[in-house]
C-alpha positions in Angstrom: 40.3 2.7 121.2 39.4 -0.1 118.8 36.7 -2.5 119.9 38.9 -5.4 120.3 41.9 -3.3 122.4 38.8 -2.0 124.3 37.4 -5.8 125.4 41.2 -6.6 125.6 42.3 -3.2 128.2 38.9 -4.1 130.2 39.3 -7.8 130.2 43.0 -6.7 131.6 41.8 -3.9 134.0 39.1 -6.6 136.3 41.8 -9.3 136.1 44.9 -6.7 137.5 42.6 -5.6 140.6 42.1 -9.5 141.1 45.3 -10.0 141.0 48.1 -10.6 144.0 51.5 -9.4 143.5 53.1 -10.9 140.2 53.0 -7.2 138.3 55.0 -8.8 135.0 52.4 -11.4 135.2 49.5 -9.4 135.5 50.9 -7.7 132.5 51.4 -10.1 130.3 47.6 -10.7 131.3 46.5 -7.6 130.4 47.9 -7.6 127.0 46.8 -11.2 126.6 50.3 -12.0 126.0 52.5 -14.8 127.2 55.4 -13.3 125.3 58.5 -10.9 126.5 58.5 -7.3 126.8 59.2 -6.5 123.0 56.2 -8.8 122.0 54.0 -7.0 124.7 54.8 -3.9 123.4 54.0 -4.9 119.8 50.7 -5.9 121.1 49.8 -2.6 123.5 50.4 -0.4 120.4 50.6 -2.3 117.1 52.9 0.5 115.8 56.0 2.0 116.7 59.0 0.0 117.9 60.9 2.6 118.9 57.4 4.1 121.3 57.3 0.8 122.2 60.2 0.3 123.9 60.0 3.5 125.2 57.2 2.4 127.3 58.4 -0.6 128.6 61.8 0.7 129.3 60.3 3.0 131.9 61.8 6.2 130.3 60.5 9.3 130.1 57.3 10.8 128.8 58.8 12.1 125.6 56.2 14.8 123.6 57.7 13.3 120.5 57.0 9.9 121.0 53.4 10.9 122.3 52.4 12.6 119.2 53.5 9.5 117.3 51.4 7.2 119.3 48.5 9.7 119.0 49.2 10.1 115.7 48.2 5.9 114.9 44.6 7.4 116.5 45.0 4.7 119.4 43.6 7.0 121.8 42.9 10.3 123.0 45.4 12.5 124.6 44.1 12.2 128.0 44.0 8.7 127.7 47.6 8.7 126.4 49.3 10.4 129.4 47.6 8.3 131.5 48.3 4.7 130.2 51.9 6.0 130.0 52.0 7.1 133.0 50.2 3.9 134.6 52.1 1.1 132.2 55.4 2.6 133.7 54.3 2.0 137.3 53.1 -1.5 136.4 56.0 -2.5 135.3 58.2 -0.9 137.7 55.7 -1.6 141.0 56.2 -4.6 143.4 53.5 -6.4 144.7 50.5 -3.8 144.8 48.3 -5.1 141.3 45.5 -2.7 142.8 47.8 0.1 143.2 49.3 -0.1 139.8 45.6 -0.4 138.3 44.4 2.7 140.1 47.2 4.6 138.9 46.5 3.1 135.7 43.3 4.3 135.4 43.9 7.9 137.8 40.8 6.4 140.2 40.9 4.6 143.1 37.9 2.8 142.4 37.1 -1.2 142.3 36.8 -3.1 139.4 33.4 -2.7 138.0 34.4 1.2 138.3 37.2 1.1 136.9 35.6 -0.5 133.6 33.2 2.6 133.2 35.9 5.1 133.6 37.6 3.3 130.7 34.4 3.4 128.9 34.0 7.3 129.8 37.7 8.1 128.9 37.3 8.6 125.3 34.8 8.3 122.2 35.4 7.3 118.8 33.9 7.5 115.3 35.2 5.9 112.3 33.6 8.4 109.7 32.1 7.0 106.4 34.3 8.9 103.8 37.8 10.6 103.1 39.3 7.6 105.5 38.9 9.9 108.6 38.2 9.4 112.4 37.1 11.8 115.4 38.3 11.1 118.9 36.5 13.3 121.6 36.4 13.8 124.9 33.2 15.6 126.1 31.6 17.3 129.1 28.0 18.6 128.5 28.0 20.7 132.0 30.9 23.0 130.9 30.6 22.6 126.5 33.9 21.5 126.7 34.8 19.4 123.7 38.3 17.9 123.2 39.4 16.3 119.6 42.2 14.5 117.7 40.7 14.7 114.1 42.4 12.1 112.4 42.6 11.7 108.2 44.8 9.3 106.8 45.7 8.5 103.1 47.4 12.4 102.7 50.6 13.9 101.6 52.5 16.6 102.5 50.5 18.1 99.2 46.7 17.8 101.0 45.5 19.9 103.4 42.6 18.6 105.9 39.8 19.9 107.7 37.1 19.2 110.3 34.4 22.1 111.1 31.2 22.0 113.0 28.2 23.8 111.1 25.9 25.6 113.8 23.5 26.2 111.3 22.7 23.1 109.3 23.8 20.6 107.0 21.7 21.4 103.5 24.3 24.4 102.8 26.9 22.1 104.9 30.0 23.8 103.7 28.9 27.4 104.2 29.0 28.6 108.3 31.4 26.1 108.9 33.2 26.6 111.4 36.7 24.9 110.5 39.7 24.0 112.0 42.4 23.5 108.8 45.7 21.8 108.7 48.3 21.3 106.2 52.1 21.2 105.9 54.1 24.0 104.6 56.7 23.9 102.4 59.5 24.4 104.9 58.2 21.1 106.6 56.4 22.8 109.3 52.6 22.4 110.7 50.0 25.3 110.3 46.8 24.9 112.0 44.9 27.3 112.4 40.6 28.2 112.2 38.8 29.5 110.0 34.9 30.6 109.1 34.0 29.1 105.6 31.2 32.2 104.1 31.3 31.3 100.6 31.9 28.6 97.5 34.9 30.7 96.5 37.2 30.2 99.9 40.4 29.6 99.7 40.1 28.7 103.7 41.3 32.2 105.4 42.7 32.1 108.8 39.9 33.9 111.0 38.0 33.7 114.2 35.2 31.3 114.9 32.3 31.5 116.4 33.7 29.3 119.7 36.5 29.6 121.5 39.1 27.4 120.4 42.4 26.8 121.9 45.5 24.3 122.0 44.8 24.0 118.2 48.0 21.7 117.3 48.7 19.5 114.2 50.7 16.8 113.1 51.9 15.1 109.9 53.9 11.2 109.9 53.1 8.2 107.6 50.7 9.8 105.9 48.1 11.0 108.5 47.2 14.2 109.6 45.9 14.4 113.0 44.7 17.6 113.9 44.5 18.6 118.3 41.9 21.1 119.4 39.7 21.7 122.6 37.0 24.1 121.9 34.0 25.4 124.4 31.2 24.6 122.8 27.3 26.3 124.3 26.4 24.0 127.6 24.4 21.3 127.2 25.4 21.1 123.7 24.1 17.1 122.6 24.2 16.7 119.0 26.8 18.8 116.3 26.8 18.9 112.3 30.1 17.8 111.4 31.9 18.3 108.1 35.4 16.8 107.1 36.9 17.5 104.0 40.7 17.5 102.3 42.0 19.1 99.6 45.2 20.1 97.6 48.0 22.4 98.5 49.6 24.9 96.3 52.1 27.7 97.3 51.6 26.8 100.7 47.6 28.3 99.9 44.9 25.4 100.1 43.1 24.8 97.0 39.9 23.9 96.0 38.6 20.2 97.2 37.3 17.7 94.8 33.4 17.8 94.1 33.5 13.8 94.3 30.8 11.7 95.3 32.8 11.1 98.5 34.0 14.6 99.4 30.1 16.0 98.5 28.9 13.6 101.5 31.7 13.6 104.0 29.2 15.6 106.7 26.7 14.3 109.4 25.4 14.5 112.6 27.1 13.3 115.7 25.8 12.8 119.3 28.5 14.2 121.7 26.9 12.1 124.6 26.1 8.8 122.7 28.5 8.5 119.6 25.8 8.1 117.7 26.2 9.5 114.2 24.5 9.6 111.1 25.2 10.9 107.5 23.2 12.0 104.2 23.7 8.3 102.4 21.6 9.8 99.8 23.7 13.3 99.2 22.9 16.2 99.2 21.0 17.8 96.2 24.4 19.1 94.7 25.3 15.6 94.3 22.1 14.3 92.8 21.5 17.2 90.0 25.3 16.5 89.6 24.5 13.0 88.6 21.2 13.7 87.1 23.5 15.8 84.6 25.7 12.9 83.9 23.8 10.5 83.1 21.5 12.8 80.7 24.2 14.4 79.2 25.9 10.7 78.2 22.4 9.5 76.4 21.6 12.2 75.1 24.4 13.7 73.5 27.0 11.0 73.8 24.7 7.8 72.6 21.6 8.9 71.3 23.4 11.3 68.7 25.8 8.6 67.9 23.3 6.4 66.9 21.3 8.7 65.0 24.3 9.8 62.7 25.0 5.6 61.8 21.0 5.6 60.9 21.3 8.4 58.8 24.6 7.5 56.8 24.2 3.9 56.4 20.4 2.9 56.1 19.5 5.4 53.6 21.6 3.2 50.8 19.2 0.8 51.0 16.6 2.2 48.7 14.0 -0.1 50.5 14.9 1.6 53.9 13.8 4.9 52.0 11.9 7.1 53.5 11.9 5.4 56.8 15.6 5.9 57.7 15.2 9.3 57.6 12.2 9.5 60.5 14.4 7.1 62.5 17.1 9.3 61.9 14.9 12.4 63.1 13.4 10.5 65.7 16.5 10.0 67.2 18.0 13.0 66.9 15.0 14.7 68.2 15.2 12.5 71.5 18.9 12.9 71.7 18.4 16.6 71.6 15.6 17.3 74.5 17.3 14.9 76.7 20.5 16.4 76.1 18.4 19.7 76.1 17.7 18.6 80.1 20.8 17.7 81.0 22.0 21.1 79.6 19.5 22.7 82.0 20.4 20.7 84.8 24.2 21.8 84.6 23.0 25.7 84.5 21.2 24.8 87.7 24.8 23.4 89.3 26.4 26.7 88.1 24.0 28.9 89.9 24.1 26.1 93.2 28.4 26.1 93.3 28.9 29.6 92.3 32.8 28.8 93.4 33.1 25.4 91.3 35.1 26.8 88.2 35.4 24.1 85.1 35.7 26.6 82.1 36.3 23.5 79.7 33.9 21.9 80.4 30.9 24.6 80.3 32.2 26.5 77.7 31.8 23.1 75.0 28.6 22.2 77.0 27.1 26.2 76.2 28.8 25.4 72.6 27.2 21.6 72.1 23.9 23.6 72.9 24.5 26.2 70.2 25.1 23.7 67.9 22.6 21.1 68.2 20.0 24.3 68.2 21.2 25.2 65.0 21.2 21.3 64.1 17.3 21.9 64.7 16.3 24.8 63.3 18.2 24.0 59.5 16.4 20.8 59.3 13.1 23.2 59.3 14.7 25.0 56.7 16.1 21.5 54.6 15.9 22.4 50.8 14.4 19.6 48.2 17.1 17.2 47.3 17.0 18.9 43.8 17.8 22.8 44.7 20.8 24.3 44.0 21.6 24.9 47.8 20.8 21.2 48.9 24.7 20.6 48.1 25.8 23.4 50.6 23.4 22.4 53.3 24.4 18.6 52.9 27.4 19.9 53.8 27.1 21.7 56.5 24.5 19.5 58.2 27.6 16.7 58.1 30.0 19.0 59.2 28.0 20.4 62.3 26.6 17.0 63.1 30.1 14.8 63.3 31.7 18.3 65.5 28.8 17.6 67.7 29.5 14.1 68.6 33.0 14.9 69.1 32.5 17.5 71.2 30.0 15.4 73.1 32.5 12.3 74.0 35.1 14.8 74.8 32.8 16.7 77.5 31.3 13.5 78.6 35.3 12.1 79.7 35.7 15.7 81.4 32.9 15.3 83.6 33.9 11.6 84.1 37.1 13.3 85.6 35.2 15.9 87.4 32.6 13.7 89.3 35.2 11.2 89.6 32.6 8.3 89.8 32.9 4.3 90.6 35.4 3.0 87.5 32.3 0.8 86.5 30.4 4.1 85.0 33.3 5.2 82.9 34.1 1.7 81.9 30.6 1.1 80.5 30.2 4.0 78.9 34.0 3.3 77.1 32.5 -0.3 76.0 29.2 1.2 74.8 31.0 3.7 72.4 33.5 0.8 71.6 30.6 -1.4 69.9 29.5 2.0 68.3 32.5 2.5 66.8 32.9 -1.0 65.7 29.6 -1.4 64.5 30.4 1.7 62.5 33.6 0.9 60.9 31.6 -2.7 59.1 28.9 -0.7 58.1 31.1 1.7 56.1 33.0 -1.2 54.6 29.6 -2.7 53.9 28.2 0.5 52.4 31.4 1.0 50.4 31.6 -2.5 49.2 27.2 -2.1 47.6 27.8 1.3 46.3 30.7 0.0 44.5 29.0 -3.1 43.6 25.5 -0.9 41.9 28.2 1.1 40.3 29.5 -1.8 38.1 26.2 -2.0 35.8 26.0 1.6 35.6 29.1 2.3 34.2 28.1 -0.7 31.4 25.2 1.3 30.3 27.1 4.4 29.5 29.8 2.2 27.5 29.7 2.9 23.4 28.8 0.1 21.2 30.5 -0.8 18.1 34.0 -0.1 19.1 37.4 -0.9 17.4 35.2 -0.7 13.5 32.4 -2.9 15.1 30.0 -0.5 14.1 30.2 3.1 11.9 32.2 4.3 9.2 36.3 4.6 9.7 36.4 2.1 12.5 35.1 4.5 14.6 31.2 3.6 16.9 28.4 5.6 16.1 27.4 7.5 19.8 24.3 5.9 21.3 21.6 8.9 21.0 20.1 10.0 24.4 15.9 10.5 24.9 
């Protein structure tokens, strides 16, 4: 239970064995209601009418209606059958408050009692990512552990899964042993278990290493609750959980998102305490992935940028000559080894998620490295600005250098949409190629507007003088002789 329908249920339980014999009152007392049955109801589940009612119109214990109150995640299963069980012999008991609270409860027990049973009756933990909870039910002498996994936020188009790792959490995904759920396309449930061995599953059905049995699932308003008991070794304390969901395809689950939040839904959890804890920092998937982000998006898609605008619109100045062109190498040169690093860092990712598959996105990172290693190597090989050749490298050196910031913002907005980070990130980087861009565009109409201006004088030189019989015999100018 929640913490406040825990303080309100206990609060309830000591007053109903202080009690005498008004049962509807000590109802409404329970439930901290002064209200009639429908507004009682509302307030014992805070969900379904129609369960609702059920309850307080004494009918009978209907599966249906118990997988729809378990599927809200108010409570465990045991708890379920018994609070139906004991809130229809409240209602319907005469004068006995103590009787209706033992059977409440299932102990004959006094008050303080009573509150630890409900304490003892279930566990719950509201896990950090994927909008998940774990109910359990656990006894340490026998290593038997009951759940009700619970992920919300799903579709009929998601499958789910929780999965305890024996081994440990660095290689949390593989050795998992995982208990999957999704809806098929005729509508129907399929859970079922299965032992996760590599990157590359596509979750096959299979045995796991414990026994495992009334493995049941369910799908309504979006949640997917999946129902298991499994024996775990005795004296089992603490487990290495892992949750994850994914999408569905041909009734076959498919590969989960490599999010931030799908990366670090795993933990430990204390089956004794509740006490749970989770890899806030991620694991070191997670941190060469954003390590190869972030130096990928300086390096190729600012640094470069900004290299290209020194190069192409400094150098008109003919008082920014020679040093434009060791700012624009300087740059470059940066650009390149961090880019160079972030390069190395995504080979590294390859070899860690053998199963991740994003052929776009490699094949222009292996092709940005290609060609900002040829971008190197020609300017060791630059002719003088007076050799016949120095036309065809100018040319190419453009060519290869705008393909590679192109290629770069392209890649850059893939891996935005792989990582799937906050919005801030891809928002900043957007605004920090936006004042590139526009910074670029006045340059060029600046550029354009003092090459054009230098041209006018120029082109008065090279005029003839005398025209129109000015100067020369006929009418026609002498041509001005050339030294």
């Amino acid at each position: 239970m929640a913490p406040a329908q825990l303080t309100s249920c206990l609060a309830g339980a000591k007053a109903l064995v202080g009690r005498g014999p008004d049962g509807t009152g000590v109802a409404n007392e329970l439930l901290g209601r002064r209200s009639e049955g429908p507004d009682i109801a509302k307030a014992l589940l805070r969900r379904r009418r129609d369960v609702a009612k059920a309850l307080l119109s004494r009918e009978s214990e209907d599966p249906t209606q118990l997988r729809l109150w378990l599927a809200e995640g108010l409570m465990a299963p045991a708890q379920l059958t018994s609070c139906l069980a004991g809130a229809k012999a409240l209602v319907s008991r005469g004068p006995d408050g103590t009787g209706a609270a033992n059977e409440l409860l299932g102990r004959r027990s006094e008050g303080p009692d009573i509150a630890k049973a409900l304490l003892r009756r279930s566990s719950c933990n509201d896990l950090p990512y994927l909008n998940s909870f774990l109910y359990w039910n656990y006894n340490s002498s026998s290593g038997s552990l009951q759940i009700a996994y619970r992920h919300t936020a799903v579709t009929t188009s998601n499958w789910v899964a929780w999965a305890i790792n024996p081994n440990d959490l660095q290689t949390a995904m593989i050795g998992a042993q995982a208990l999957v759920a999704f809806q098929l396309s005729n509508g129907s449930m399929r859970a079922y278990t299965s032992q996760i061995s590599s990157y590359t599953t596509n979750l096959p059905e299979g045995n796991l290493q414990y026994s495992v049995s009334d493995l049941t699932a369910t799908y309504a308003n979006g949640e997917i609750v999946i129902y298991a008991a499994l024996s775990l070794p005795i004296n089992t304390t603490t487990i290495n959980q892992v949750w994850q969901d994914g999408p569905v395809s041909n009734d076959s689950p498919g590969q989960h998102s490599i999010a931030n939040s799908n990366t670090n839904s795993k933990g430990t959890l204390n089956l004794l305490s509740g006490q749970s804890a989770t890899s806030s920092g991620g694991s070191s998937i997670a941190r060469n992935r954003n390590i190869h982000g972030v130096l990928c998006a300086i390096g190729w898609g600012i640094l470069m940028p900004i290299g290209v605008i020194i190069a192409r619109y400094m150098k008109v100045f003919k008082s920014a000559d020679p040093a434009w062109f060791y700012l624009h190498v300087t740059c470059q040169t940066s650009a390149y080894i961090i880019g160079l690093a972030g390069w190395a860092v995504g080979l590294k990712l390859g070899s860690q998620t053998p199963g991740d598959q994003y052929t776009g996105h490699r094949t222009i990172g292996i092709l940005l490295f290609i060609l900002g290693t040829l971008q190197v190597f020609a300017l060791l090989i630059r002719p003088k600005r007076d050799h016949k050749f120095r036309f065809y490298w100018n040319i190419y050196h453009y060519s290869v250098g705008y393909l590679v910031i192109l290629l770069a913002i392209i890649n850059i907005f893939k891996g935005f949409n792989i990582l799937n980070p906050e919005k801030k990130w891809k928002n900043v980087y957007i605004g920090v190629i936006a004042i590139l861009a526009i910074k670029a565009v006045c340059l060029e109409a600046f550029t354009w507007y003092v090459v054009l201006k230098r041209r006018k004088p120029e082109t008065a030189e090279k005029t003839p003088q005398g025209m129109n019989g000015a100067n020369g015999a006929n009418g026609h100018g002498a041509r001005p002789t050339h030294i």
